[in-house]
C-alpha positions in Angstrom: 24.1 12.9 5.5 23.3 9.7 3.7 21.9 6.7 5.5 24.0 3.4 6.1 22.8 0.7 3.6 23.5 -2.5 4.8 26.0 -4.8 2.3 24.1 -7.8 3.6 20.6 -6.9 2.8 19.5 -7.3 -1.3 17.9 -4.4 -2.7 15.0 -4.9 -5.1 15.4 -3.5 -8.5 12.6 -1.1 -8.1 12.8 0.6 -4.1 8.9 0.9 -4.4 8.8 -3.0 -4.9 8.1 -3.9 -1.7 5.2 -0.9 -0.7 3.8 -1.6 -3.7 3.3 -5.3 -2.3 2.1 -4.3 0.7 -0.6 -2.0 -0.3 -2.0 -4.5 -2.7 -3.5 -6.3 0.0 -3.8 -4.2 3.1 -5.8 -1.2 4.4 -5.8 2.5 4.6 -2.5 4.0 6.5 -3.4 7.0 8.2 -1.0 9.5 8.6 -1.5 12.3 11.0 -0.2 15.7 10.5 0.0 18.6 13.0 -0.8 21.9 11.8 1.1 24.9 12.4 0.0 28.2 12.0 3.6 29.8 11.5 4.4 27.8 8.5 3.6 29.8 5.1 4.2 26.9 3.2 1.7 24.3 5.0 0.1 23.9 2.1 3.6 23.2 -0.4 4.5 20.5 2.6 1.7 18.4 1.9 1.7 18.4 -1.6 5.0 17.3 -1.7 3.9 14.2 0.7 0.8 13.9 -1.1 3.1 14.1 -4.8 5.9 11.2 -3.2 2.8 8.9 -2.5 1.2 9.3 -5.7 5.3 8.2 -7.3 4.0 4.7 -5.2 0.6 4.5 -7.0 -1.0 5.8 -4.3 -4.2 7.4 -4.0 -4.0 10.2 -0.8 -7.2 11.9 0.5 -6.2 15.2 2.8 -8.7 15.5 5.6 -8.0 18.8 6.1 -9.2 20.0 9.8 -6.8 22.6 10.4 -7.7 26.0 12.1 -7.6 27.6 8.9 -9.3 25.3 6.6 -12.3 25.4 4.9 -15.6 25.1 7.1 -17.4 21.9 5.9 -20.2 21.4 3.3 -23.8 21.5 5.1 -24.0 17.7 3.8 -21.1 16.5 5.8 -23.6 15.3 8.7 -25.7 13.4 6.2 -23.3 12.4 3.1 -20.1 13.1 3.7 -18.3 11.0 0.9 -20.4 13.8 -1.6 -18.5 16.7 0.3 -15.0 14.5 -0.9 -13.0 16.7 -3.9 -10.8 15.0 -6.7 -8.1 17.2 -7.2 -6.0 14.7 -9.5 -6.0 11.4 -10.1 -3.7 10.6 -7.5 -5.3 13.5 -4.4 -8.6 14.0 -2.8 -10.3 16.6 -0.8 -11.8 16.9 2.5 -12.6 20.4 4.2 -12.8 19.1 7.7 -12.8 22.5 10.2 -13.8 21.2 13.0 -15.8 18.1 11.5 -13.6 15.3 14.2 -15.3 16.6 17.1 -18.8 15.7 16.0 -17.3 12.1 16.4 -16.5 12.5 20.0 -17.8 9.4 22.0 -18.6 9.5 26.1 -14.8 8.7 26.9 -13.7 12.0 24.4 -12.2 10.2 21.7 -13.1 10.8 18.0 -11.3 7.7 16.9 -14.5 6.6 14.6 -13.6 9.3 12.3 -11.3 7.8 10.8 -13.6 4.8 10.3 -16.4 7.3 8.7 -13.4 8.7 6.2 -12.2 5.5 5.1 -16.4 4.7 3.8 -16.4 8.0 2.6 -13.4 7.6 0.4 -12.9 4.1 -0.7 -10.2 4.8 -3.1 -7.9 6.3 -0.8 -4.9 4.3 -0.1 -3.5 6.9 2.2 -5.0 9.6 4.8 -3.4 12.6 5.6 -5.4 14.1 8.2 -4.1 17.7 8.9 -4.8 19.2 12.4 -4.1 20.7 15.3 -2.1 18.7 17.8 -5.4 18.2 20.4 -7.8 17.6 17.7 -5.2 15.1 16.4 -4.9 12.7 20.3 -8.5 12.8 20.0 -8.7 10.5 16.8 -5.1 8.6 16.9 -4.1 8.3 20.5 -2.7 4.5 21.2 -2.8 3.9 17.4 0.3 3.1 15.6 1.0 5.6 13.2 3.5 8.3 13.9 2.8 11.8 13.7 4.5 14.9 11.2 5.7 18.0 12.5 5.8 21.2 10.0 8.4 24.1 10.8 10.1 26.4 9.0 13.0 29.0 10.1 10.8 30.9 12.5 11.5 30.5 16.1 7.1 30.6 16.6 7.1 27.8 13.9 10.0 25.7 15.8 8.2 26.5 19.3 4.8 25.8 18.1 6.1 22.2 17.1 7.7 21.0 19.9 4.4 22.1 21.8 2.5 19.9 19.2 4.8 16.8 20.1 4.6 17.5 23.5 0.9 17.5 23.5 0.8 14.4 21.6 3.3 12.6 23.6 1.5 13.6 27.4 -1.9 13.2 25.9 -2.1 10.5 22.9 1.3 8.8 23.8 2.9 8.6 20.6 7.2 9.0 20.9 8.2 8.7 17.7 8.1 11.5 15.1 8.9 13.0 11.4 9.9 16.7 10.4 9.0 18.0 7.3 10.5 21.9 7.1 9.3 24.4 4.7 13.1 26.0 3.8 15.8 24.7 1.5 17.7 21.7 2.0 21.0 23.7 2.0 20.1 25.9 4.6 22.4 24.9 7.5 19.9 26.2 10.3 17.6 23.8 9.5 19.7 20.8 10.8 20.4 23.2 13.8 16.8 22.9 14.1 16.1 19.4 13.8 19.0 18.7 16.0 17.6 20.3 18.7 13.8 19.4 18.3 15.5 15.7 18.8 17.6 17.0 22.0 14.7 18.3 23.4 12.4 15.6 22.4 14.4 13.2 23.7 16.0 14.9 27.4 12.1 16.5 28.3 9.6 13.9 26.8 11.5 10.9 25.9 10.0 10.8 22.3 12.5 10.5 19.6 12.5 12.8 16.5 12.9 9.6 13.6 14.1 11.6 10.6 13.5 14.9 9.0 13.5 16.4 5.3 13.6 20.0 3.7 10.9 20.9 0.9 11.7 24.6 -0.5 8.2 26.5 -1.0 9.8 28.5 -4.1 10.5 24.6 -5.7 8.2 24.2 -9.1 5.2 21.7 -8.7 7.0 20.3 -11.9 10.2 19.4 -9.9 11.4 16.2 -9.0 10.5 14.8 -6.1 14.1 14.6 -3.8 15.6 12.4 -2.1 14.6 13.1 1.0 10.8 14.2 1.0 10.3 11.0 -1.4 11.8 8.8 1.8 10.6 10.4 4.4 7.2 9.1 2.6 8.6 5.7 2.6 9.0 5.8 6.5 6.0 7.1 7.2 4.2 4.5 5.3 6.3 1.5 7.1 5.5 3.3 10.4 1.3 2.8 9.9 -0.5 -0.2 11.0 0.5 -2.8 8.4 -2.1 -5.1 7.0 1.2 -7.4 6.2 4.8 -8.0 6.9 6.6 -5.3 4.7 9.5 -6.7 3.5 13.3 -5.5 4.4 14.9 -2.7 2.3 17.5 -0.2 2.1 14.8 2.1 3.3 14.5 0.7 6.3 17.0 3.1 8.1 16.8 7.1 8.7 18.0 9.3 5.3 19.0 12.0 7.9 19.3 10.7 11.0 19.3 13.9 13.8 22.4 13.7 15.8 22.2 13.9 19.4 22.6 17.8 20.4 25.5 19.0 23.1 22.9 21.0 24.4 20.7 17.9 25.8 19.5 18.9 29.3 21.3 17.1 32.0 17.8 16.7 34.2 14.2 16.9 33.2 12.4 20.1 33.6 8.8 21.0 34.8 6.3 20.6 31.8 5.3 24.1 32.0 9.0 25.7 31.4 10.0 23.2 28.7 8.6 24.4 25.6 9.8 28.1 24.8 12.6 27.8 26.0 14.0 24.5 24.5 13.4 25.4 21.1 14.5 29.6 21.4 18.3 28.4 22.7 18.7 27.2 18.6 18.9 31.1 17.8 
């Protein structure tokens, strides 16, 4: 499903024109990312972000803190822009297991981790900070970014999402989200999938599941970017804090906007029945 384009608004030439303006004078956009340990291709997902940023001119550092990351260098606690890797031009490198909660204030939030990243990589344009869903509402709660969910065809992947948005929602209370599925774009489950993430989303937490895209793990790292992984990008770029007003586009609107399911619930349940359930009714 393509995305309405609205006659009255005037494209630039380039579709990067106006991102490319924005970032030229404005500050890192952090982007947070919850991990899920039922996806194989984790690691394919966010090169394919990290690729469709880099298509922008855009320098991305991974901060990754999953569970299964890397534990951190010893000289994270003294130097930790030394323990940053270059893997390209365009992608850095931070093994970050557990390294947010040494930021943890009185009040439990780890928010000043992002501040210590941003000094520790000052030519990063764009953060993807990988982790678990309550590491994750420690350093972004009441910001303004909006958070990714991975899945793939597996019910524990699809279940272990809509936990993760539900955490965030109850504990950080950020409504608005992005899917990024490890399976290929033809696959017709996968919109069963993201169709009912949204129902449930929206009839148990009142969040709203923005838009989703497909990137197939068997895809060459030589491909081209698609369609829909290179706007989903876009969107969660416009969605960070901006530094400026970001100027109108055709981009503006979902690529693959998630229809409202027939299976909505008529009546919220209780939290603790929600999330198994919800999600298993899609097989």
């Amino acid at each position: 499903m393509m995305r309405d384009v609205n006659p009255h608004t005037l494209a630039p030439q380039d579709q990067a024109h106006g991102l490319r303006r924005l970032f030229a004078s404005s500050r890192v956009r952090f982007i947070p990312v919850v991990s899920n340990p039922h996806v194989m291709g984790a690691g394919v997902l966010l090169e394919g972000l990290c690729a469709a940023f880099a298509e922008l001119g855009l320098h991305t550092l991974v901060v990754d803190a999953a569970e299964s990351a890397p534990t951190p260098s010893e000289l994270a606690s003294v130097d930790l822009g030394a323990c940053v890797e270059s893997l390209s031009k365009d992608v850095s490198y931070l093994a970050a297991r557990g390294l947010p909660m040494r930021y943890i204030n009185a009040k439990g939030s780890a928010a000043q981790f992002l501040e210590v990243v941003t000094e520790a990589a000052p030519q990063a344009d764009v953060v993807l900070l990988h982790a678990s869903a309550a590491e994750l509402a420690r350093v972004v709660a009441l910001r303004e970014v909006r958070p990714v969910l991975l899945a793939d065809t597996d019910a524990n992947s699809v279940t272990h999402a809509y936990a993760g948005m539900k955490w965030l929602a109850g504990r950080a209370g950020l409504m608005v989200y992005s899917l990024l599925m490890a399976c290929s774009p033809q696959l017709r489950m996968s919109e069963r999938i993201a169709e009912q993430l949204s129902s449930c989303a929206d009839g148990f937490l009142g969040a709203v599941l923005r838009d989703w895209a497909c990137l197939d793990p068997r895809t060459p790292s030589s491909a081209p970017i698609s369609t829909e992984v290179r706007h989903l990008a876009r969107e969660l770029l416009m969605a960070a804090p901006p530094g400026a007003a970001l100027e109108a586009s055709v981009d503006a609107s979902p690529l693959r906007p998630v229809a409202r399911s027939l299976m909505r619930p008529s009546a919220p349940q209780p939290a603790r029945t929600v999330a198994r359930p919800a999600v298993a009714a899609i097989y």
